[in-house]
N, CA, C and O atoms as a GROMACS GRO file, in nm:
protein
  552
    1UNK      N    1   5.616  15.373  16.507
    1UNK     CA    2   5.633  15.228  16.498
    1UNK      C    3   5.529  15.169  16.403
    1UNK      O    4   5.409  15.186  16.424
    2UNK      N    5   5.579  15.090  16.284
    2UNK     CA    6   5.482  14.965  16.272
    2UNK      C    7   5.430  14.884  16.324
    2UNK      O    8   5.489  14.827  16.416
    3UNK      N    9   5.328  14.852  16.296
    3UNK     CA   10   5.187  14.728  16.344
    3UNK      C   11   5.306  14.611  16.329
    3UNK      O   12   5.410  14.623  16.264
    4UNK      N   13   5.279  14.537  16.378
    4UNK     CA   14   5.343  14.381  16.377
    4UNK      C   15   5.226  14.293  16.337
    4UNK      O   16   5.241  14.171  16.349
    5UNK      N   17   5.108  14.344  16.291
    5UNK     CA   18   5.022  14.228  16.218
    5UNK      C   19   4.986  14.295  16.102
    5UNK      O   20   5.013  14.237  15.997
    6UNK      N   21   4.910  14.447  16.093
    6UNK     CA   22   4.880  14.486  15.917
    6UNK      C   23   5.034  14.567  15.872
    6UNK      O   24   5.037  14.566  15.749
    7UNK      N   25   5.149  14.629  15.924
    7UNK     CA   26   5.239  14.668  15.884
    7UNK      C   27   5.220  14.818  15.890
    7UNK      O   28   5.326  14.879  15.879
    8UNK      N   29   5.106  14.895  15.905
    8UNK     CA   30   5.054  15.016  15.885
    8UNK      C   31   5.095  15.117  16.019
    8UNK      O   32   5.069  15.098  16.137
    9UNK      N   33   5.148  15.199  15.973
    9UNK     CA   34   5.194  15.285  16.050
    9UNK      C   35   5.100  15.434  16.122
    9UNK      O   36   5.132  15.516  16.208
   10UNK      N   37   4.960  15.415  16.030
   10UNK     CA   38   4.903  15.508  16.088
   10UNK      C   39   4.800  15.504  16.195
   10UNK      O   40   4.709  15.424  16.173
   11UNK      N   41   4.791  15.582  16.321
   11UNK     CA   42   4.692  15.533  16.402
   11UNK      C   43   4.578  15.664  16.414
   11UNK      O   44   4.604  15.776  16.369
   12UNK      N   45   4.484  15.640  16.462
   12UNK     CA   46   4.378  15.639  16.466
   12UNK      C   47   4.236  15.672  16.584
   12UNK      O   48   4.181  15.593  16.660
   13UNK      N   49   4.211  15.798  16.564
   13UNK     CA   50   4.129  15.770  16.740
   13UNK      C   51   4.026  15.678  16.763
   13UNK      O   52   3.920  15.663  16.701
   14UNK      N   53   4.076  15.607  16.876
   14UNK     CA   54   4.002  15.459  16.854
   14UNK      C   55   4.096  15.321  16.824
   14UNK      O   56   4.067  15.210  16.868
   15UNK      N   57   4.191  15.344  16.758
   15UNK     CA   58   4.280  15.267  16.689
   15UNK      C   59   4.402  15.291  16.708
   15UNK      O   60   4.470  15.250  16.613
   16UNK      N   61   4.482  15.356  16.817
   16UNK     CA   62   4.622  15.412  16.817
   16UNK      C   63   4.683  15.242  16.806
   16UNK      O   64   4.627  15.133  16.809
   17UNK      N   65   4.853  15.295  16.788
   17UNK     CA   66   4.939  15.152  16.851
   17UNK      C   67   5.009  15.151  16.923
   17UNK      O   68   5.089  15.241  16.946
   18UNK      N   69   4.993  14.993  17.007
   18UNK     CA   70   5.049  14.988  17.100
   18UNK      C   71   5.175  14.948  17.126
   18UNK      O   72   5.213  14.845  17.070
   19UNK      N   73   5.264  15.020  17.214
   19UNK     CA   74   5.398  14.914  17.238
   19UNK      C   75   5.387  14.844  17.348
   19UNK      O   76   5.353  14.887  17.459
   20UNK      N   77   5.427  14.691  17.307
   20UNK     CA   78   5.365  14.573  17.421
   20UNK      C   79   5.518  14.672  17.504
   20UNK      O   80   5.601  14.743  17.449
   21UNK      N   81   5.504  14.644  17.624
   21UNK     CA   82   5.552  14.667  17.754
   21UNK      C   83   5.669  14.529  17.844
   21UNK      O   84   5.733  14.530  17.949
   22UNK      N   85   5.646  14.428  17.734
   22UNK     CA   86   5.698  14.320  17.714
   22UNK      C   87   5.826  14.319  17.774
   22UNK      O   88   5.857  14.438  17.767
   23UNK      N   89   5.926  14.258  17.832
   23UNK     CA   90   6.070  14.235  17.832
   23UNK      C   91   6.128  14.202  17.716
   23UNK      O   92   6.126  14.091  17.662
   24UNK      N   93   6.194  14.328  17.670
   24UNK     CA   94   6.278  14.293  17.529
   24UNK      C   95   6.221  14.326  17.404
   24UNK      O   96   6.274  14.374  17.304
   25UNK      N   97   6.069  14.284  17.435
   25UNK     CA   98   5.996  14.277  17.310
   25UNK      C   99   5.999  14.435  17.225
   25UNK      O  100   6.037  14.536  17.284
   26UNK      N  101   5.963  14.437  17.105
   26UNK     CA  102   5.992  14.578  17.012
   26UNK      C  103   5.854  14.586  16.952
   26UNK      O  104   5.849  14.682  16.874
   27UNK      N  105   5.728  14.512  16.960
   27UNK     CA  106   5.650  14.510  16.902
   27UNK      C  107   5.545  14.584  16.908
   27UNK      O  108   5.519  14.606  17.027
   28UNK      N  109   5.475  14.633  16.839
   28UNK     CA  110   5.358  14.744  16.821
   28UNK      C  111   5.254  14.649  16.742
   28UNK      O  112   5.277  14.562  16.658
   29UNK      N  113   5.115  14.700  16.806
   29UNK     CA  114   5.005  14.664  16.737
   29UNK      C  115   4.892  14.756  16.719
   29UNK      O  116   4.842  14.816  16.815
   30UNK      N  117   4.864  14.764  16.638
   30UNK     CA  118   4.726  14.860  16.644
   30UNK      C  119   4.605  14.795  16.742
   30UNK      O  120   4.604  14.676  16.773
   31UNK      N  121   4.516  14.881  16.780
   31UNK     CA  122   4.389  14.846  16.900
   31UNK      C  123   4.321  14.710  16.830
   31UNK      O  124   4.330  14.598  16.879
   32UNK      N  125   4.261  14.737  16.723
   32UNK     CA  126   4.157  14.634  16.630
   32UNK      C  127   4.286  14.522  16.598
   32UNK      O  128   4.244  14.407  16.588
   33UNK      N  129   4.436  14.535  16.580
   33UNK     CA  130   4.454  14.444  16.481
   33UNK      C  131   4.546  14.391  16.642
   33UNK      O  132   4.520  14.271  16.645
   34UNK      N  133   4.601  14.411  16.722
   34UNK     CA  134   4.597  14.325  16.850
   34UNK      C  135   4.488  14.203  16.871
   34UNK      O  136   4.372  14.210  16.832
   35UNK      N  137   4.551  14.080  16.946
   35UNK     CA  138   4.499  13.984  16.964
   35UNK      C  139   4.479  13.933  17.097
   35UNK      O  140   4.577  13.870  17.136
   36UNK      N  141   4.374  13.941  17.188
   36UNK     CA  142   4.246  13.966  17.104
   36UNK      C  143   4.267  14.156  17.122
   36UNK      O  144   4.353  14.225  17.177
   37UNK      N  145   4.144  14.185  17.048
   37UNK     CA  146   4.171  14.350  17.006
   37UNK      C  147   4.119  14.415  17.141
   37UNK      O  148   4.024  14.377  17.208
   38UNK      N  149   4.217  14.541  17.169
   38UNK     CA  150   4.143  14.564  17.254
   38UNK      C  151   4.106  14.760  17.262
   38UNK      O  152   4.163  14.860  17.219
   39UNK      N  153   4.031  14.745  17.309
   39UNK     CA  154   3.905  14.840  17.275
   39UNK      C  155   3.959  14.945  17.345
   39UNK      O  156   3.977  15.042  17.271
   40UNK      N  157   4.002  14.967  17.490
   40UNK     CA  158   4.049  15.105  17.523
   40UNK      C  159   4.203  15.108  17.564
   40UNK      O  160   4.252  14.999  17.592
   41UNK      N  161   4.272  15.199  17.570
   41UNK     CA  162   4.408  15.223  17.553
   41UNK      C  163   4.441  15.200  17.692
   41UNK      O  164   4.391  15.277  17.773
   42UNK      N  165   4.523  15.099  17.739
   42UNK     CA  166   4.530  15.047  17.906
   42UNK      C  167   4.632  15.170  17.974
   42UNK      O  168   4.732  15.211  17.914
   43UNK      N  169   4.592  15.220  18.102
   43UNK     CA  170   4.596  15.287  18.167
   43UNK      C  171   4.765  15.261  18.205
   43UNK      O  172   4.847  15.350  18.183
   44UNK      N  173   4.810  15.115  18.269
   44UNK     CA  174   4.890  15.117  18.264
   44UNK      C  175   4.989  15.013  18.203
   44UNK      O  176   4.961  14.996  18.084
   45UNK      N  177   5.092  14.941  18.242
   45UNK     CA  178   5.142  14.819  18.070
   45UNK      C  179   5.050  14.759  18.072
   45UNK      O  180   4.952  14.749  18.145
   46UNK      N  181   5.107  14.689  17.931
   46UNK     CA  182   5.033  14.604  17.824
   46UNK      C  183   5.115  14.506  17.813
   46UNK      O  184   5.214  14.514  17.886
   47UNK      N  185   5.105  14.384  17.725
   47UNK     CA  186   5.198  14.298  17.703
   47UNK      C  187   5.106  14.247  17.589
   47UNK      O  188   4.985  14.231  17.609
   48UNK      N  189   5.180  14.215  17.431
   48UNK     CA  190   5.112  14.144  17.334
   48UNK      C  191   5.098  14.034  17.366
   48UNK      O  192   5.150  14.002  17.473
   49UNK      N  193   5.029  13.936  17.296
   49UNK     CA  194   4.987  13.801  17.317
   49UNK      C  195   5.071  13.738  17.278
   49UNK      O  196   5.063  13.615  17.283
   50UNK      N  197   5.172  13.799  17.231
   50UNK     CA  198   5.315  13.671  17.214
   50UNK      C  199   5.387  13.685  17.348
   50UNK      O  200   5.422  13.581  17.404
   51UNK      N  201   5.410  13.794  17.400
   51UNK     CA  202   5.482  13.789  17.555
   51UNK      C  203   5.388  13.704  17.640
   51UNK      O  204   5.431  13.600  17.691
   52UNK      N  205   5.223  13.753  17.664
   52UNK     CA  206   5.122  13.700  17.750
   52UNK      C  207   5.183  13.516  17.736
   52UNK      O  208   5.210  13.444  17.833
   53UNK      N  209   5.194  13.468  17.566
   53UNK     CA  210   5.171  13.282  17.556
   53UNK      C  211   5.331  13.277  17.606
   53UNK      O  212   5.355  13.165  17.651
   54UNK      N  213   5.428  13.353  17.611
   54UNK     CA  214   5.534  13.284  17.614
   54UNK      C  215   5.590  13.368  17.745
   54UNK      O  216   5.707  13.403  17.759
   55UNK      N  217   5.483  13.392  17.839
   55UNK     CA  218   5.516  13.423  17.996
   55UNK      C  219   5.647  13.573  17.986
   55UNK      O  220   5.714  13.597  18.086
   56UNK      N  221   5.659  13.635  17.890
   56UNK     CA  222   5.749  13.692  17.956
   56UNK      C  223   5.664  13.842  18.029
   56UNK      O  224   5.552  13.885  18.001
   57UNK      N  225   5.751  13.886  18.116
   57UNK     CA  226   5.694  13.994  18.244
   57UNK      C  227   5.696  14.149  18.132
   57UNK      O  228   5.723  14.169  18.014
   58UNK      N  229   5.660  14.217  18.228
   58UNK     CA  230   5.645  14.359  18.181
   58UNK      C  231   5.801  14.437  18.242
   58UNK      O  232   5.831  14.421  18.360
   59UNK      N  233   5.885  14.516  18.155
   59UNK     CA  234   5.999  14.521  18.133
   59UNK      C  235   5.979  14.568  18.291
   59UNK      O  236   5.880  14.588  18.361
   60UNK      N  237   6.097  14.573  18.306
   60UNK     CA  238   6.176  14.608  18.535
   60UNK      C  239   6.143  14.771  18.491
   60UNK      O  240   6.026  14.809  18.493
   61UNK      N  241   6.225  14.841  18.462
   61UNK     CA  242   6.161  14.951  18.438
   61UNK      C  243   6.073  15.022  18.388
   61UNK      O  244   6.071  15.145  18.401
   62UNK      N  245   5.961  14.931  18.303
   62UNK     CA  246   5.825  14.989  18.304
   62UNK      C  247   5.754  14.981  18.404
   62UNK      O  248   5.683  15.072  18.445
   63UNK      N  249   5.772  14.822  18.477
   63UNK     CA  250   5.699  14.838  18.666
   63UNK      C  251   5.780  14.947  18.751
   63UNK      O  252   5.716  15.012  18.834
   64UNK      N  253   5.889  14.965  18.736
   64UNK     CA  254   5.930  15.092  18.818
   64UNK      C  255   5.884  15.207  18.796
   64UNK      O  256   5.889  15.293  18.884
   65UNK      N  257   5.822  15.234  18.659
   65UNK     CA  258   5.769  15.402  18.673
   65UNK      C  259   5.619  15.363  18.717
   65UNK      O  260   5.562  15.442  18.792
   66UNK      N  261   5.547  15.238  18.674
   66UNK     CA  262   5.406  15.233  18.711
   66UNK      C  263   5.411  15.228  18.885
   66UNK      O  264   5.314  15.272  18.946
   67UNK      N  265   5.535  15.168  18.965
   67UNK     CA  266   5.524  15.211  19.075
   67UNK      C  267   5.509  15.333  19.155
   67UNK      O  268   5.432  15.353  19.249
   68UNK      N  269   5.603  15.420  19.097
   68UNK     CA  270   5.623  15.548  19.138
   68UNK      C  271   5.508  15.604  19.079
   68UNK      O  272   5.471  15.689  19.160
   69UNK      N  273   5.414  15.603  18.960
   69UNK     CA  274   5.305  15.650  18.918
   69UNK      C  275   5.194  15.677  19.024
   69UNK      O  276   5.129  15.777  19.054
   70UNK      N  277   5.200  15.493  19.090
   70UNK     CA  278   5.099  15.444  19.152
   70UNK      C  279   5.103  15.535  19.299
   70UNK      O  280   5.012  15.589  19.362
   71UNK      N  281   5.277  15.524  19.327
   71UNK     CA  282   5.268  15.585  19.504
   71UNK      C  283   5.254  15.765  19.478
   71UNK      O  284   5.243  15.821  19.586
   72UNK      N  285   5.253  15.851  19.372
   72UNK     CA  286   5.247  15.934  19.330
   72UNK      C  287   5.131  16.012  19.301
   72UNK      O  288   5.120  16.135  19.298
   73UNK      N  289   5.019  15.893  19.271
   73UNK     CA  290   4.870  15.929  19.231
   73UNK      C  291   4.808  16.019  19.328
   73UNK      O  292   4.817  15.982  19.446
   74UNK      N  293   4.728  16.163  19.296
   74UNK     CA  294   4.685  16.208  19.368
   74UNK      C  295   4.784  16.318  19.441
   74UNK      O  296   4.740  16.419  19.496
   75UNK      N  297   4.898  16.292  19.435
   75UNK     CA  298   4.911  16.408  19.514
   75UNK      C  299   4.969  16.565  19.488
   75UNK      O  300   4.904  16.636  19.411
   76UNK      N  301   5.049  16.600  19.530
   76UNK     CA  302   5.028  16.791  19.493
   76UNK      C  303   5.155  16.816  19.423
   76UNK      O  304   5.264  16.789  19.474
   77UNK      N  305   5.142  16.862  19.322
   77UNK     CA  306   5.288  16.910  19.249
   77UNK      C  307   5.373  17.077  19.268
   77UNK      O  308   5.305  17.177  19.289
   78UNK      N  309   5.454  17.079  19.261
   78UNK     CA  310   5.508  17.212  19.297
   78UNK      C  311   5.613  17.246  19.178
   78UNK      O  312   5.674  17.159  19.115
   79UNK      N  313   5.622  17.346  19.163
   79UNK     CA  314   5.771  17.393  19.114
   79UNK      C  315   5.845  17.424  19.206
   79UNK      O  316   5.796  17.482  19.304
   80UNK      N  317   5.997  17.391  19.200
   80UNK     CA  318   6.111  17.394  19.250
   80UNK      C  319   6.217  17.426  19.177
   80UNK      O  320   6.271  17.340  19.107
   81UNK      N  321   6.274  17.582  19.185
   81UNK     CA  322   6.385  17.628  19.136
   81UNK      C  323   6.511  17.650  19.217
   81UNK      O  324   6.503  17.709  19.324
   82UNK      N  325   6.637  17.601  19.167
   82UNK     CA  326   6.740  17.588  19.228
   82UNK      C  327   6.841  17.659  19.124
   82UNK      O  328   6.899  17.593  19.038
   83UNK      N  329   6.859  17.806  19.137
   83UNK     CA  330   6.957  17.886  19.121
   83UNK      C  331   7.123  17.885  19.164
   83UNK      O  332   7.176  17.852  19.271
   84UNK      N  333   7.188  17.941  19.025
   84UNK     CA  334   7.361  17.990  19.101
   84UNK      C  335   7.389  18.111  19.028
   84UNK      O  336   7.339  18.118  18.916
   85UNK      N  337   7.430  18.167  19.051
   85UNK     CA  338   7.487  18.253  19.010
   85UNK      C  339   7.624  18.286  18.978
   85UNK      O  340   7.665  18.402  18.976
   86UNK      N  341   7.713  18.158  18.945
   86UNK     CA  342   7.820  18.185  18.977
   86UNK      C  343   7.830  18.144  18.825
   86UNK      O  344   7.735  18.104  18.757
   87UNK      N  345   8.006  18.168  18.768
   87UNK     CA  346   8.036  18.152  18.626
   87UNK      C  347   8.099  18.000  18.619
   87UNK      O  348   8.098  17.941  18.511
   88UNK      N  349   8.163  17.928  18.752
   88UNK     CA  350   8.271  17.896  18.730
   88UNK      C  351   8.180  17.752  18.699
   88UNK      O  352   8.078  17.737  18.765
   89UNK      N  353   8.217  17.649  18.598
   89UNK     CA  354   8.220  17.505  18.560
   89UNK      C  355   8.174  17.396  18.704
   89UNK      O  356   8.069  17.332  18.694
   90UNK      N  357   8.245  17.384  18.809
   90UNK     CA  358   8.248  17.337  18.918
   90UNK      C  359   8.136  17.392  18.995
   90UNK      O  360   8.111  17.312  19.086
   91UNK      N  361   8.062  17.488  18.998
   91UNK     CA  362   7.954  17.530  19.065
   91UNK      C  363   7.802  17.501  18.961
   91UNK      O  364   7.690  17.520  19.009
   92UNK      N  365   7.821  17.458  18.834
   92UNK     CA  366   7.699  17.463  18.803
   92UNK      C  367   7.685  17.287  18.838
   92UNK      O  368   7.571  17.241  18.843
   93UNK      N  369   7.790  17.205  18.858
   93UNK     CA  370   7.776  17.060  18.865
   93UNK      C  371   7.765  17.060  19.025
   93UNK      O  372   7.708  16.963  19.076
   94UNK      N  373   7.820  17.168  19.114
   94UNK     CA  374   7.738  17.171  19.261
   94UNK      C  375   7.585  17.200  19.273
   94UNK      O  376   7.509  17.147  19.354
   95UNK      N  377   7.558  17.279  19.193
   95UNK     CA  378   7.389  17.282  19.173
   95UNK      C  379   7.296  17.152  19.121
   95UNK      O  380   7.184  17.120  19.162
   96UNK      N  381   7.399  17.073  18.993
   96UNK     CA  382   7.323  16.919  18.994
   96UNK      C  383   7.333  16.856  19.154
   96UNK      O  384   7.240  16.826  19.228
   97UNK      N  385   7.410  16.852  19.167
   97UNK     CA  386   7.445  16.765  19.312
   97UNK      C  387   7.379  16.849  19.426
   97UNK      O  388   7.412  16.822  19.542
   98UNK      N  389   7.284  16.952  19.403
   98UNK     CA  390   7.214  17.026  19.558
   98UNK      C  391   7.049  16.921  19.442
   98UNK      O  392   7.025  16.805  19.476
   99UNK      N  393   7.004  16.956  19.378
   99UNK     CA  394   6.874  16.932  19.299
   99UNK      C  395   6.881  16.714  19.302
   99UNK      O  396   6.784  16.641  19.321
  100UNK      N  397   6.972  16.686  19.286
  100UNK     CA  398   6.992  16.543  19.351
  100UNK      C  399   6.934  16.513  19.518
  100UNK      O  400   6.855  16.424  19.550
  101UNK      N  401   6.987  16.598  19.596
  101UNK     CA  402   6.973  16.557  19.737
  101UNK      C  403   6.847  16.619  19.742
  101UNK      O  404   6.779  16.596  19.843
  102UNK      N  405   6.782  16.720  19.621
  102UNK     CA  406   6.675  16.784  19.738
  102UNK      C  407   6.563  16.645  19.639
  102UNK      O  408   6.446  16.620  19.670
  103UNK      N  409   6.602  16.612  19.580
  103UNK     CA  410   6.508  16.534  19.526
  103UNK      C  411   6.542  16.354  19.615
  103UNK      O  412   6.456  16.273  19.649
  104UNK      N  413   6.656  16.344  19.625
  104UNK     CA  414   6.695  16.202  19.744
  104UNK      C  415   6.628  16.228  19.860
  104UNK      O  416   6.594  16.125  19.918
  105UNK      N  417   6.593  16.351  19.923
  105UNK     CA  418   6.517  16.358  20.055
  105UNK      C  419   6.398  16.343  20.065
  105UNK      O  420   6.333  16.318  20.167
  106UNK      N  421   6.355  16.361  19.932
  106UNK     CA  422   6.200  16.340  19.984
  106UNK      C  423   6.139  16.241  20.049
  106UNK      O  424   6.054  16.284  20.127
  107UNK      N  425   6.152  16.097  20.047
  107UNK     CA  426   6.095  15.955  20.063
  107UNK      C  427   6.169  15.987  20.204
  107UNK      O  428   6.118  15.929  20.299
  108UNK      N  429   6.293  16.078  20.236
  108UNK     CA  430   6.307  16.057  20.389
  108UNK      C  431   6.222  16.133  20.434
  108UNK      O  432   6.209  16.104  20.553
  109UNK      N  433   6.124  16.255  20.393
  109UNK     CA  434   6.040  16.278  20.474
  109UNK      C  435   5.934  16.290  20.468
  109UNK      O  436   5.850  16.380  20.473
  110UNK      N  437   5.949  16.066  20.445
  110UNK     CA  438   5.769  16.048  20.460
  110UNK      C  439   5.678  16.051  20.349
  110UNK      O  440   5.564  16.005  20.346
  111UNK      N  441   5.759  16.127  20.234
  111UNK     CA  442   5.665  16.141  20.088
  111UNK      C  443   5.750  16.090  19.990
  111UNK      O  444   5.866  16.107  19.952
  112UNK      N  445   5.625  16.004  19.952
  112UNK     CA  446   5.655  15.939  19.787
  112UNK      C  447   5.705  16.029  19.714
  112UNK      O  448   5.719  16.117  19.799
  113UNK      N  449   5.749  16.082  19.600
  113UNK     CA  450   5.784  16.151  19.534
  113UNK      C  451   5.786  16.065  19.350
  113UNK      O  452   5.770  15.947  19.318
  114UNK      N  453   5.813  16.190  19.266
  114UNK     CA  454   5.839  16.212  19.158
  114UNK      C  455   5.878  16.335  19.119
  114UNK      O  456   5.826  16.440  19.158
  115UNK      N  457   5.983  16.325  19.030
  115UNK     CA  458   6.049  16.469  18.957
  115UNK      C  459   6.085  16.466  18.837
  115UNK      O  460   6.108  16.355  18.789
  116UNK      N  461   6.097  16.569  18.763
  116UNK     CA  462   6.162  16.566  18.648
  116UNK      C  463   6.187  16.709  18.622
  116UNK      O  464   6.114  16.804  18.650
  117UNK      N  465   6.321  16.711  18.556
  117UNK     CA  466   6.355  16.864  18.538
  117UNK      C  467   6.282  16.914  18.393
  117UNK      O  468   6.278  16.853  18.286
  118UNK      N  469   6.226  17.044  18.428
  118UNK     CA  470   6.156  17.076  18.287
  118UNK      C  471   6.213  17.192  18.243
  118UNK      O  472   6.155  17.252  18.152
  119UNK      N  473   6.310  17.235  18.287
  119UNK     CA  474   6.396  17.373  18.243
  119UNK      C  475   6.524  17.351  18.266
  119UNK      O  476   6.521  17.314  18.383
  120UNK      N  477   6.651  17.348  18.227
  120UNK     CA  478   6.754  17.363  18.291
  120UNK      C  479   6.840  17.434  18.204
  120UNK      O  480   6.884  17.370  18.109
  121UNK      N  481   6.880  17.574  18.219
  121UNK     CA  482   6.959  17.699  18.158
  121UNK      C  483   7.065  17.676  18.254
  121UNK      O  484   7.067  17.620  18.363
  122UNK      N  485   7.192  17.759  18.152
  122UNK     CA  486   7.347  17.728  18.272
  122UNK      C  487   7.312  17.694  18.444
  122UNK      O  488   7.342  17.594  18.509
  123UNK      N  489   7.236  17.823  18.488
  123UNK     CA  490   7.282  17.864  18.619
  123UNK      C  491   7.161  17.869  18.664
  123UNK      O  492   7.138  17.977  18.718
  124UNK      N  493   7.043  17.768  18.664
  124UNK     CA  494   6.950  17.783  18.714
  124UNK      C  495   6.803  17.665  18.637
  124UNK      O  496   6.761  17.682  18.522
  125UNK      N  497   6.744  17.546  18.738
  125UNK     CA  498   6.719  17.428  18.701
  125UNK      C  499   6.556  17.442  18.807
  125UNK      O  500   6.536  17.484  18.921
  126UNK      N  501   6.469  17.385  18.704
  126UNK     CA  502   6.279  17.380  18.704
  126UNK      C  503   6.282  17.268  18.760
  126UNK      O  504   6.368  17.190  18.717
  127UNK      N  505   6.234  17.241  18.820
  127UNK     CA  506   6.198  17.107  18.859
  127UNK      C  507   6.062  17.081  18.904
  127UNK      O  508   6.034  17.138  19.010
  128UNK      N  509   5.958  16.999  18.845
  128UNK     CA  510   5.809  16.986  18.873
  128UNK      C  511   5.836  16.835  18.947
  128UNK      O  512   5.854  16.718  18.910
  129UNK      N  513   5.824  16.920  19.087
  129UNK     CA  514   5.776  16.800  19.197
  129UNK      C  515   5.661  16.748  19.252
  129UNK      O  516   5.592  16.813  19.330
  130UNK      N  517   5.638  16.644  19.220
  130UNK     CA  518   5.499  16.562  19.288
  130UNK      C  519   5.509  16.501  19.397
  130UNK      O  520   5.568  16.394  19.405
  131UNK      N  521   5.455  16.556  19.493
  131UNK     CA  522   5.488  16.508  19.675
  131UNK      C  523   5.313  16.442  19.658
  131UNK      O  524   5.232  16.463  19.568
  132UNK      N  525   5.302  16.356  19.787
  132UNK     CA  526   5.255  16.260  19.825
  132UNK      C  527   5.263  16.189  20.027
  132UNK      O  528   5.334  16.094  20.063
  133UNK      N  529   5.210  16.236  20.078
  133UNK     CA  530   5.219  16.226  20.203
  133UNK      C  531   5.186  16.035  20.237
  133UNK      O  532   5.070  16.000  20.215
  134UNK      N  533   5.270  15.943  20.278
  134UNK     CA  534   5.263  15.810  20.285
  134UNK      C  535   5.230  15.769  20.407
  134UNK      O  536   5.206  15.648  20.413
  135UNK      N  537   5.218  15.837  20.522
  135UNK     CA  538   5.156  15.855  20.626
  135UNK      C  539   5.058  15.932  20.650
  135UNK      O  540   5.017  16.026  20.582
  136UNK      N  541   5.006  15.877  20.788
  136UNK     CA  542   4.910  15.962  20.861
  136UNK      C  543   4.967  16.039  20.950
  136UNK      O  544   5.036  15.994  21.043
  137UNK      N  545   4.933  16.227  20.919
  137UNK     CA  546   5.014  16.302  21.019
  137UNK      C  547   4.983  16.258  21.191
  137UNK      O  548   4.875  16.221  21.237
  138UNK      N  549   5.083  16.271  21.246
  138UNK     CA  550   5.026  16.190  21.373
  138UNK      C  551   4.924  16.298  21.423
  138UNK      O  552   4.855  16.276  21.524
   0.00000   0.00000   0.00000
């Protein structure tokens, strides 16, 4: 992305650019040429000073992953492989639909979660799960 104030596309350690986090907005700024500039790379959104003066929020789905970030922090990740062995068309889309539920169950038991698949070959799908215990074991 281009800067939206020097036009310059290259960043910089110290100086990367940012994409405001804005609703809608498309804009990038470099660290120094942001207004006012800011000095370390924010942990989580941002919003340029044209969203900040003209109130608009930080996009619905950038607060949805900083949520799940947030209930996620800290806790233990696993790999999770879900194999088939079978040839037929209809069984490798039963294996999406088993890696769906095992990932829909988690928050039923009790843990925050996050996933994302980091392998998926015909007949057999990676999944790096981040569990999170949201209770106190009784």
């Amino acid at each position: 992305p281009l800067c939206a104030s020097c036009g310059g596309g290259d960043a910089q350690e110290g100086d990367e650019i940012l994409l405001c986090d804005g609703e809608g907005c498309g804009r990038a700024y470099h660290q120094r040429c942001a207004q006012p500039p800011v000095r370390v790379v924010p942990d989580g959104p941002w919003r340029c000073a044209v969203c900040v003066s003209l109130g608009v929020d930080v996009a619905a789905e950038i607060r949805n992953e900083a949520a799940i970030a947030a209930a996620t922090a800290g806790g233990e990740e696993h790999i999770l492989v879900v194999s088939n062995n079978s040839v037929l068309a209809q069984d490798i889309e039963l294996q999406h639909q088993a890696v769906d539920v095992v990932v829909a169950a988690l928050p039923l038991m009790e843990r925050a979660h996050a996933s994302a698949t980091i392998f998926a070959p015909d007949h057999q799908s990676v999944l790096l799960v981040r569990t999170k215990h949201t209770h106190a074991p009784p």
